[in-house]
Backbone atoms as SQL, in Angstrom:
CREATE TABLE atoms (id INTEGER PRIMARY KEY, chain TEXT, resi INTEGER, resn TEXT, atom TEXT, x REAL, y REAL, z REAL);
INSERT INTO atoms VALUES
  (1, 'A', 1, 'UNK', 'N', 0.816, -1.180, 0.000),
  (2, 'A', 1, 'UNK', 'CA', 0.000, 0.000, 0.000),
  (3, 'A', 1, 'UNK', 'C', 0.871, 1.258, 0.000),
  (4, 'A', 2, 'UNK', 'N', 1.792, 1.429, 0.679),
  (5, 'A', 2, 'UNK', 'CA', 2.832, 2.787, 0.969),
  (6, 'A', 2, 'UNK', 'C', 3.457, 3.006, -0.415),
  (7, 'A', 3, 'UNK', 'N', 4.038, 1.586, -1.182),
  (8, 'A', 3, 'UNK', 'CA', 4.327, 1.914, -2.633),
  (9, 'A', 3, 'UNK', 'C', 3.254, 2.224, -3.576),
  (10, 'A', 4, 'UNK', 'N', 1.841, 2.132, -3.588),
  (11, 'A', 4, 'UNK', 'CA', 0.908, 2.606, -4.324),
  (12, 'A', 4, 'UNK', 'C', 1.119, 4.205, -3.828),
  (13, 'A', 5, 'UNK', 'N', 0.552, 4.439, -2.641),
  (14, 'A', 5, 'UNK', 'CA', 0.822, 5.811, -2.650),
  (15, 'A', 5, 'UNK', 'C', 2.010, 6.584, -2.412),
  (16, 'A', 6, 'UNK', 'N', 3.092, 6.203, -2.463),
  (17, 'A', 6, 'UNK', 'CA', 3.926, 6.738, -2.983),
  (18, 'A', 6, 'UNK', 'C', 4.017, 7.258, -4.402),
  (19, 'A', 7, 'UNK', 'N', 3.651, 6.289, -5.240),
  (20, 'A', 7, 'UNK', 'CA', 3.530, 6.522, -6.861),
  (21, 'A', 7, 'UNK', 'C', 2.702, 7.245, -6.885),
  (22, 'A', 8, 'UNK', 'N', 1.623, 7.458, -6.795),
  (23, 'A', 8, 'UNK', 'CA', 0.709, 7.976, -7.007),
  (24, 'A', 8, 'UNK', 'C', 0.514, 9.396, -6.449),
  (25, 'A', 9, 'UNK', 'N', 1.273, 9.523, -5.419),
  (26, 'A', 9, 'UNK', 'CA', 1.354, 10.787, -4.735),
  (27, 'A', 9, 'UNK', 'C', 2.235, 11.579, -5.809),
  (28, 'A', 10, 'UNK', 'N', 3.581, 10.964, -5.860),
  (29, 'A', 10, 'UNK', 'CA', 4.753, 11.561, -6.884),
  (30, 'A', 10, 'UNK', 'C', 4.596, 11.498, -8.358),
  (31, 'A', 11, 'UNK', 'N', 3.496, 10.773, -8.945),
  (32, 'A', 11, 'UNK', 'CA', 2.864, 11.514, -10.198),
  (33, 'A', 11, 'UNK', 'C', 2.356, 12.752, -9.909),
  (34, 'A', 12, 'UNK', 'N', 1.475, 12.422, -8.890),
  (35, 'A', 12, 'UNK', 'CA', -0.339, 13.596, -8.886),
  (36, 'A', 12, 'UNK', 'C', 1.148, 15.190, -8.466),
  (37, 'A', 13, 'UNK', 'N', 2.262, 15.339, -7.756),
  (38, 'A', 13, 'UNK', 'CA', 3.097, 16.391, -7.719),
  (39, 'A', 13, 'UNK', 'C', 3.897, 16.372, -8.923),
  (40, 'A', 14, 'UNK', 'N', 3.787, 15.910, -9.688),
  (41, 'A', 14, 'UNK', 'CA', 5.001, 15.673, -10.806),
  (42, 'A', 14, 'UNK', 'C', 3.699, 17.065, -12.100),
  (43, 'A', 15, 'UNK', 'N', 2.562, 16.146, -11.879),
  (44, 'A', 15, 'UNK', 'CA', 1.749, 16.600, -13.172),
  (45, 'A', 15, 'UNK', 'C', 1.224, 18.052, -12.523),
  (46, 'A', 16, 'UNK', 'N', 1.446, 18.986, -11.046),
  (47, 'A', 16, 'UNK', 'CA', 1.029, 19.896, -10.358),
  (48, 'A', 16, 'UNK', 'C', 2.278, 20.689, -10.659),
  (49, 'A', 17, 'UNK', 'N', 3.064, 20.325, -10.599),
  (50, 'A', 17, 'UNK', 'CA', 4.662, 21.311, -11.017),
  (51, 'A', 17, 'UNK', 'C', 4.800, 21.632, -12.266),
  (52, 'A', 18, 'UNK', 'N', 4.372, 20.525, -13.558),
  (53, 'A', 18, 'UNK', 'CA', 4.295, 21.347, -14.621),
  (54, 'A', 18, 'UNK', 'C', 3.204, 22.135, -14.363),
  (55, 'A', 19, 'UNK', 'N', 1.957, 21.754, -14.153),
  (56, 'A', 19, 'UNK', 'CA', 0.967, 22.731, -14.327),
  (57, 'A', 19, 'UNK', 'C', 1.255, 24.250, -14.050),
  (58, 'A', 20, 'UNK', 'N', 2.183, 24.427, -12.653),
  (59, 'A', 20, 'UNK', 'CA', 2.115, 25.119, -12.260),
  (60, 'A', 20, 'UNK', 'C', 3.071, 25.913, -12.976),
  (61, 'A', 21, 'UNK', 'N', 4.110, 25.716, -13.598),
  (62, 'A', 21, 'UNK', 'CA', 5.229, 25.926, -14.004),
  (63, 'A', 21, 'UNK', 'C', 4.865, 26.867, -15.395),
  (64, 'A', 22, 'UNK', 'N', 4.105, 25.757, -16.217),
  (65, 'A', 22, 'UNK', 'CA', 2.930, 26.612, -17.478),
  (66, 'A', 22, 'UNK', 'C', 2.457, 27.732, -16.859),
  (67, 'A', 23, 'UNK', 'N', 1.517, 27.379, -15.769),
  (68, 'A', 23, 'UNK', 'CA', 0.828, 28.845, -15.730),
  (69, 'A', 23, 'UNK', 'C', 1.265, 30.527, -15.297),
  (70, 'A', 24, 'UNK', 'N', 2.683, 29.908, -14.176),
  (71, 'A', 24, 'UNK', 'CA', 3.414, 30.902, -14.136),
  (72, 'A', 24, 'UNK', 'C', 4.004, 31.294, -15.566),
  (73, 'A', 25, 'UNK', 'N', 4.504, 30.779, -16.334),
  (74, 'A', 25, 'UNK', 'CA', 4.694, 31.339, -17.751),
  (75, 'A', 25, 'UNK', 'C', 4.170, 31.988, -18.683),
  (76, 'A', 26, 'UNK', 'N', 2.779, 31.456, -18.008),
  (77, 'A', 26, 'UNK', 'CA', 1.754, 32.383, -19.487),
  (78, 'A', 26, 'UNK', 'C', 1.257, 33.544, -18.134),
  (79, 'A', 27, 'UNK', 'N', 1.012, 33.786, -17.269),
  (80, 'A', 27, 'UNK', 'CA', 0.854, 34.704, -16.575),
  (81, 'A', 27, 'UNK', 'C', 2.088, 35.935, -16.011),
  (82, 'A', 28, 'UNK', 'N', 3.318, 36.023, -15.807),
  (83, 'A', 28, 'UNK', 'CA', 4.174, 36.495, -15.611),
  (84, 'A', 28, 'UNK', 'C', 4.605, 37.096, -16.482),
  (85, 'A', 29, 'UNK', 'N', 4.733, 38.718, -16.375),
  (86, 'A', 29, 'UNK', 'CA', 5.373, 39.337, -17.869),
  (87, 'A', 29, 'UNK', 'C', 6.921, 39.086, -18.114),
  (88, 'A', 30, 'UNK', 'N', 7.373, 39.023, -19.523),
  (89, 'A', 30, 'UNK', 'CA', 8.322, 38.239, -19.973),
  (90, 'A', 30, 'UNK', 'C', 9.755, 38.507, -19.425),
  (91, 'A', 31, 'UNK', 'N', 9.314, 40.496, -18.841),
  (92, 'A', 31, 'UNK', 'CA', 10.649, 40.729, -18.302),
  (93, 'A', 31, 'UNK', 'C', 10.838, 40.014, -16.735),
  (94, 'A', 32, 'UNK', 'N', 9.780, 39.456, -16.228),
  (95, 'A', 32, 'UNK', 'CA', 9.400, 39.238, -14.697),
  (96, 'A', 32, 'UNK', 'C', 9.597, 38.186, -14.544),
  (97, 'A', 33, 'UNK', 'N', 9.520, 37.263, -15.587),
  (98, 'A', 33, 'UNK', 'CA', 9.835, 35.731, -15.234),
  (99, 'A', 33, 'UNK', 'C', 10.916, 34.934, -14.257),
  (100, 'A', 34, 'UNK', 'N', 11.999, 35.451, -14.766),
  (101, 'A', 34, 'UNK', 'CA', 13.312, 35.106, -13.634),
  (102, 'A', 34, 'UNK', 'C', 12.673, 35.288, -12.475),
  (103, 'A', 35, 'UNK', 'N', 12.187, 36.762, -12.025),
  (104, 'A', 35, 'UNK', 'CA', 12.057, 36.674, -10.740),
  (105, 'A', 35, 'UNK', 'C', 10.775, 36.299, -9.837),
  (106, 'A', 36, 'UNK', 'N', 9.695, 36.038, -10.926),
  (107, 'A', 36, 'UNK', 'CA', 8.863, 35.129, -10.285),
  (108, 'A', 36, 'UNK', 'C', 9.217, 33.980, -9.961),
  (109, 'A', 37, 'UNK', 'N', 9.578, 33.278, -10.714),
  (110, 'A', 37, 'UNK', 'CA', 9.746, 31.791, -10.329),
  (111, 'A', 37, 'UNK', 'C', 11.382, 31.636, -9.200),
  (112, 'A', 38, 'UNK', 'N', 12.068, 32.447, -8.983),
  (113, 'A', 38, 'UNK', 'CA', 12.629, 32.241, -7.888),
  (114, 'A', 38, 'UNK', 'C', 11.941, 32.415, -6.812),
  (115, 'A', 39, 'UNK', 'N', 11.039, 33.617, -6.557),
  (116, 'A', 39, 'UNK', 'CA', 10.167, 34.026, -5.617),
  (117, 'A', 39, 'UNK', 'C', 9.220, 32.883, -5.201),
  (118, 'A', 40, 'UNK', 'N', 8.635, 32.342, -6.181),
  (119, 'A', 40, 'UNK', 'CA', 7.737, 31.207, -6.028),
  (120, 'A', 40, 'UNK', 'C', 8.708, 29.701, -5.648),
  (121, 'A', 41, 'UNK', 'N', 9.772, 29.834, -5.816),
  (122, 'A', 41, 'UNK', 'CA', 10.608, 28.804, -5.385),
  (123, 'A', 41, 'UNK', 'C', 11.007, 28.818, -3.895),
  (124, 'A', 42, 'UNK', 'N', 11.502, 30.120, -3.692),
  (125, 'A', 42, 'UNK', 'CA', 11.720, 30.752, -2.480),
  (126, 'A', 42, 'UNK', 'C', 10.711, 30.193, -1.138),
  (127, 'A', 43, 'UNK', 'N', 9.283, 30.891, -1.700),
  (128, 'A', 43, 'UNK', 'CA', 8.351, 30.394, -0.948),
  (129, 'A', 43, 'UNK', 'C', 8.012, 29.150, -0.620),
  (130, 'A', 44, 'UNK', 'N', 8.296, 28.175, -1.851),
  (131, 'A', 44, 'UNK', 'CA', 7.815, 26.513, -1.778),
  (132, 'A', 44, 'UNK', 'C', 8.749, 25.917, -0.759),
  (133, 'A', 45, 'UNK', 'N', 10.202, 26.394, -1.308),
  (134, 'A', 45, 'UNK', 'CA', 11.184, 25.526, -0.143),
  (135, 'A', 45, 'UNK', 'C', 11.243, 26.184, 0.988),
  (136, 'A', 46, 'UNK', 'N', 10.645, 27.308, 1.670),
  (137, 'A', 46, 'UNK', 'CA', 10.648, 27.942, 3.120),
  (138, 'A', 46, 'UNK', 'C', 9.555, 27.166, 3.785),
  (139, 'A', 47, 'UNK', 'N', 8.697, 26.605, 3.007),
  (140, 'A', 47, 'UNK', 'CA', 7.727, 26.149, 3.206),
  (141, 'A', 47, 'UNK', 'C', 7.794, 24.592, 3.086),
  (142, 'A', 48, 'UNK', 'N', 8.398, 23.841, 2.942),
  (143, 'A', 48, 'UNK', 'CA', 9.091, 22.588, 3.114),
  (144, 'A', 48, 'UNK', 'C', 9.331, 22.372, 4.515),
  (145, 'A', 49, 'UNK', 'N', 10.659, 23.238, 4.859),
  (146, 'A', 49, 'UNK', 'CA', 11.524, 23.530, 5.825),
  (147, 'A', 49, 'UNK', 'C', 10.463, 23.475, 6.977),
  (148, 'A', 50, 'UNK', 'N', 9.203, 24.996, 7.020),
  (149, 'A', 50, 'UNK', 'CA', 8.842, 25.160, 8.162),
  (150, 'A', 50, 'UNK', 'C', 7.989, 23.798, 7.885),
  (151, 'A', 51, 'UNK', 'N', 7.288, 23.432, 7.307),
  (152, 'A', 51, 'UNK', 'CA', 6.433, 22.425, 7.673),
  (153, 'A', 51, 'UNK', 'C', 6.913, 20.677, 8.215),
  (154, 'A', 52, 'UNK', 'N', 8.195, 20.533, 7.729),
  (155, 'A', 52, 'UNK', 'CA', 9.138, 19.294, 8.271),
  (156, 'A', 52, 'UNK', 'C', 9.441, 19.522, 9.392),
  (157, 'A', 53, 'UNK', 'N', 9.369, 20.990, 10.451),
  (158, 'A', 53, 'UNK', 'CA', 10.048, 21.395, 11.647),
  (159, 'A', 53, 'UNK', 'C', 8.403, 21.315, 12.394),
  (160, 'A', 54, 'UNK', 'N', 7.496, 21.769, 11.966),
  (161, 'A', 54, 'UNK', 'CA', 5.899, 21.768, 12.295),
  (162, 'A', 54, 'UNK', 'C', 5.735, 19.950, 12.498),
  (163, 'A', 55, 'UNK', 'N', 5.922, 19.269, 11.363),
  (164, 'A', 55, 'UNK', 'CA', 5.457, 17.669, 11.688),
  (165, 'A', 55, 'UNK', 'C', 6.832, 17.388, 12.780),
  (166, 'A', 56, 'UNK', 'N', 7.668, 17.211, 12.437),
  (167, 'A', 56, 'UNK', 'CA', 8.697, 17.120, 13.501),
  (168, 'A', 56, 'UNK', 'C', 8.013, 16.936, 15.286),
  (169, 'A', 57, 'UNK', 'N', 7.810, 18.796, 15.469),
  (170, 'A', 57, 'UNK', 'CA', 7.447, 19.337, 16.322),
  (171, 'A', 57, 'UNK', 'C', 6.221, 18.428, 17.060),
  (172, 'A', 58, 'UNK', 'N', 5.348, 17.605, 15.593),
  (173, 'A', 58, 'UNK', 'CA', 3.572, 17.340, 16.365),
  (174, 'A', 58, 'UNK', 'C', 4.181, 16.239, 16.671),
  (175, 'A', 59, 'UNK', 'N', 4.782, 15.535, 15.504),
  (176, 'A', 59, 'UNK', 'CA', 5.005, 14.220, 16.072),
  (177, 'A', 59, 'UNK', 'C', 5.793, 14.120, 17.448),
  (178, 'A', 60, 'UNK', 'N', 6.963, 14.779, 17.951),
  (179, 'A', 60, 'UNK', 'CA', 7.580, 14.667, 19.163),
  (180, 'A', 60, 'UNK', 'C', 6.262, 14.920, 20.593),
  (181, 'A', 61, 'UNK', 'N', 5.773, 15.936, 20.060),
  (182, 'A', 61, 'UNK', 'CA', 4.443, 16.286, 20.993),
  (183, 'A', 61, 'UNK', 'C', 3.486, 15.673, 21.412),
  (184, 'A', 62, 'UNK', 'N', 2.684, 15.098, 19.993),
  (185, 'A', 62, 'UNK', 'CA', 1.024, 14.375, 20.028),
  (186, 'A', 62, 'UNK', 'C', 1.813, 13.142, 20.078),
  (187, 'A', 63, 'UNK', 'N', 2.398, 12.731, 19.005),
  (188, 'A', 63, 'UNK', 'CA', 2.380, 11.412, 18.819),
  (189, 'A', 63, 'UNK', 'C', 2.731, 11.260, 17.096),
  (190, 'A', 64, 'UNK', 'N', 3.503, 10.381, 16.491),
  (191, 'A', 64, 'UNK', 'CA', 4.176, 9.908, 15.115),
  (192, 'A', 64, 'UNK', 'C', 2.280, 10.273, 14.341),
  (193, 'A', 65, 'UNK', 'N', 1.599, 9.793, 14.515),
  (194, 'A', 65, 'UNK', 'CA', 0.220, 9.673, 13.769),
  (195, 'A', 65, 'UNK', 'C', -0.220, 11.278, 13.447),
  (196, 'A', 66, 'UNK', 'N', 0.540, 12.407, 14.413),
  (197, 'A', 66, 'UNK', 'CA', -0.472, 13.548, 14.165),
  (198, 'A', 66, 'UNK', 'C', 0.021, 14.397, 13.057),
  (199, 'A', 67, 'UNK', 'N', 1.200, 14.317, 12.429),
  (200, 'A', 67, 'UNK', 'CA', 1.506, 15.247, 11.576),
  (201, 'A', 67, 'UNK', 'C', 0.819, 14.708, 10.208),
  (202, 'A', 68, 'UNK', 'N', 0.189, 13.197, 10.277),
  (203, 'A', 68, 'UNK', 'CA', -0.333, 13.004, 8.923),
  (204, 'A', 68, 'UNK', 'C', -1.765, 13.415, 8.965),
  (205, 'A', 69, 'UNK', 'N', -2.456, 13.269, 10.128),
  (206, 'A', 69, 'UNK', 'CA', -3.960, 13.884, 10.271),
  (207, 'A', 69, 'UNK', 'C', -3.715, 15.434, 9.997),
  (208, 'A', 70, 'UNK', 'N', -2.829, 16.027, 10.448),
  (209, 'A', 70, 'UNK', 'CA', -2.671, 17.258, 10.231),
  (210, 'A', 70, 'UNK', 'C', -2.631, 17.403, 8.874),
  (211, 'A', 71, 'UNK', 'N', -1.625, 16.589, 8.073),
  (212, 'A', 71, 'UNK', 'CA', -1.514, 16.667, 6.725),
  (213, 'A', 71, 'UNK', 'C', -3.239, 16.522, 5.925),
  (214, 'A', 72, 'UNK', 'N', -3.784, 15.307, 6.521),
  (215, 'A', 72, 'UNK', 'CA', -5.005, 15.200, 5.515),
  (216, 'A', 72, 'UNK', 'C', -5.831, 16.498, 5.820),
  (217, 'A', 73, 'UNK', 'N', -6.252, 17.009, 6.992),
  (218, 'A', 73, 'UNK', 'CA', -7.138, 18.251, 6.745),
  (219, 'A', 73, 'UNK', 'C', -6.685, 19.642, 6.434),
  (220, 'A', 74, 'UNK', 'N', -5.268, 19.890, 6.236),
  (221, 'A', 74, 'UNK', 'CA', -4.724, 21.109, 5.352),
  (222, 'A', 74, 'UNK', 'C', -4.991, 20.521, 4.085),
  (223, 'A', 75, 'UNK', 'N', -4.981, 19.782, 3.830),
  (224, 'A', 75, 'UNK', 'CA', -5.224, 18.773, 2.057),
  (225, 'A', 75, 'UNK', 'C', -6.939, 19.275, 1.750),
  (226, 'A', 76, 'UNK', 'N', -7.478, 18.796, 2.965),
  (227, 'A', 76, 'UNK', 'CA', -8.721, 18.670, 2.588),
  (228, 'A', 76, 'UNK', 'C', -9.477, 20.217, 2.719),
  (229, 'A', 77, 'UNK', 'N', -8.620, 20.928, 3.717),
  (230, 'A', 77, 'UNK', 'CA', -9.187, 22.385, 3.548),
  (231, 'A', 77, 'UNK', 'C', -8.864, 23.166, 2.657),
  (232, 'A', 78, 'UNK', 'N', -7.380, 22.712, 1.959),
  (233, 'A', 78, 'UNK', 'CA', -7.190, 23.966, 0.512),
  (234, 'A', 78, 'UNK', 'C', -7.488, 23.187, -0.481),
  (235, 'A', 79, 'UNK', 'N', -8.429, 21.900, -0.652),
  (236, 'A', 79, 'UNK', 'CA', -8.903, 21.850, -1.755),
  (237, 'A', 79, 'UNK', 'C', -10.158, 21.904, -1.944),
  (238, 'A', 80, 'UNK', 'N', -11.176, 22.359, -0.753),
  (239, 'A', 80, 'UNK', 'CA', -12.452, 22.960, -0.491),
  (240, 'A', 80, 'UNK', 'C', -12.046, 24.160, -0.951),
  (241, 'A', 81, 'UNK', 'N', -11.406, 25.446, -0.184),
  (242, 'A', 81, 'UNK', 'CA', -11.225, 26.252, -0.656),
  (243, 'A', 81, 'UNK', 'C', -10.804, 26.560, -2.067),
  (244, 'A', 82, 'UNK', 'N', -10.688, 25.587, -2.414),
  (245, 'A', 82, 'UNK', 'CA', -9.929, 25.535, -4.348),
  (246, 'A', 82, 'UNK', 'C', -11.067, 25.746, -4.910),
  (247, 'A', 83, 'UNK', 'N', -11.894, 24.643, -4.651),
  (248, 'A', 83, 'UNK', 'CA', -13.464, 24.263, -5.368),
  (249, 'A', 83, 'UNK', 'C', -13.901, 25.535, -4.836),
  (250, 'A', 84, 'UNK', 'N', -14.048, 26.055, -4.116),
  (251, 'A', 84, 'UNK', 'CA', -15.186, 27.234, -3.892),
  (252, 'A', 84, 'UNK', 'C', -14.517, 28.680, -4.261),
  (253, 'A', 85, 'UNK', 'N', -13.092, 28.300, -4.199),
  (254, 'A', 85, 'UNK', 'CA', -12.562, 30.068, -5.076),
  (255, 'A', 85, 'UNK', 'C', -12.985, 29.546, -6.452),
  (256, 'A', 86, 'UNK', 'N', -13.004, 28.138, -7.206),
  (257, 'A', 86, 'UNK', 'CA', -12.851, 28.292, -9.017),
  (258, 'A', 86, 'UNK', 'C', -13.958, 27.928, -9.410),
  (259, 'A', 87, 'UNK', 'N', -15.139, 27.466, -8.767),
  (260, 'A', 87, 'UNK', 'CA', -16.297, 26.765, -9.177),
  (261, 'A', 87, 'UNK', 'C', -17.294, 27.587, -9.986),
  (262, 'A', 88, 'UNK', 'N', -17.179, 28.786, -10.008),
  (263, 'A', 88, 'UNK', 'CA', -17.844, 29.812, -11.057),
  (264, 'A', 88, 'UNK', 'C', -16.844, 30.270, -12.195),
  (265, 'A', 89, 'UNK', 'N', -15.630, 30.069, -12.171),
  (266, 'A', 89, 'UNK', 'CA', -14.837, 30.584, -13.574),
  (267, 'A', 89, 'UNK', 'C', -14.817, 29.799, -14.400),
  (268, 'A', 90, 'UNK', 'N', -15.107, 29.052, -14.335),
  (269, 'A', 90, 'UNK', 'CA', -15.168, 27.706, -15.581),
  (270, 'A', 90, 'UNK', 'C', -16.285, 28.269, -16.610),
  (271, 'A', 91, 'UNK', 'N', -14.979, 28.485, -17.713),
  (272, 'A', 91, 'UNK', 'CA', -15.724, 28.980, -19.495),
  (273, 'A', 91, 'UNK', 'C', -16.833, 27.371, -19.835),
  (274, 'A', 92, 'UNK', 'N', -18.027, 28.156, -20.100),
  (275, 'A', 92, 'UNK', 'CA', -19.056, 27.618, -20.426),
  (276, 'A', 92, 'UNK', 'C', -18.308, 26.997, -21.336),
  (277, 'A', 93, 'UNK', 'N', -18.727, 25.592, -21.742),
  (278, 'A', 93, 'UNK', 'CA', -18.418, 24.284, -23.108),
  (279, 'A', 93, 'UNK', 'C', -19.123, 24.412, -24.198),
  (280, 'A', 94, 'UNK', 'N', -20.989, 25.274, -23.841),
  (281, 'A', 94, 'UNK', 'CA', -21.840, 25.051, -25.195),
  (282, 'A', 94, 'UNK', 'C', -21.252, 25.870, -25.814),
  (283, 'A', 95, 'UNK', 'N', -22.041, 25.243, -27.198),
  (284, 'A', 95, 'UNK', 'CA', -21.653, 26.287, -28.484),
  (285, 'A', 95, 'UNK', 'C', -22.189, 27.254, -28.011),
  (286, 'A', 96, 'UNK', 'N', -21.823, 28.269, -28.724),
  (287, 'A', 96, 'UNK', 'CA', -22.623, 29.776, -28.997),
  (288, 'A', 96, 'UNK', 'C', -23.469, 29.976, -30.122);
């Protein structure tokens, strides 16, 4: 089971990094690029760091089990919040 989701975890981030990678490209003006995507790099790996020192921290505290419960409802709260920031921008499909 841990090797299923392993794979499956490290696709579903593999196919989220290009995504993300595209959209910073087509959104970022051409002179700005360099320094967006360091900025946005900046942020991802500060954010590694504090959150390995955060599970660290629960697990020494609660117990080995709490930094992954912690993990599933930050999962499950920014992808509620995903669905409810994008659930009206979606370009209509019918013809015109």
């Amino acid at each position: 089971m841990a090797v299923v989701v392993t794979v499956v975890s490290s696709g579903a981030f593999a196919v989220l990094k290009i995504c993300a990678a595209a959209l910073r490209q087509r959104t970022a003006p051409d002179g700005l690029l360099g320094r967006v995507t360091a900025a946005s790099k900046t942020l991802i790996y500060g954010a590694v760091g504090g959150g390995a020192l955060l599970g660290g921290a629960l697990a020494t505290g609660v117990g080995l089990a709490a930094p992954f419960g912690f993990a599933a409802l930050v999962a499950v709260v920014a992808t509620a919040g995903w669905w409810l920031a994008t659930r009206g921008d979606a370009p209509s499909t019918r013809p015109a």
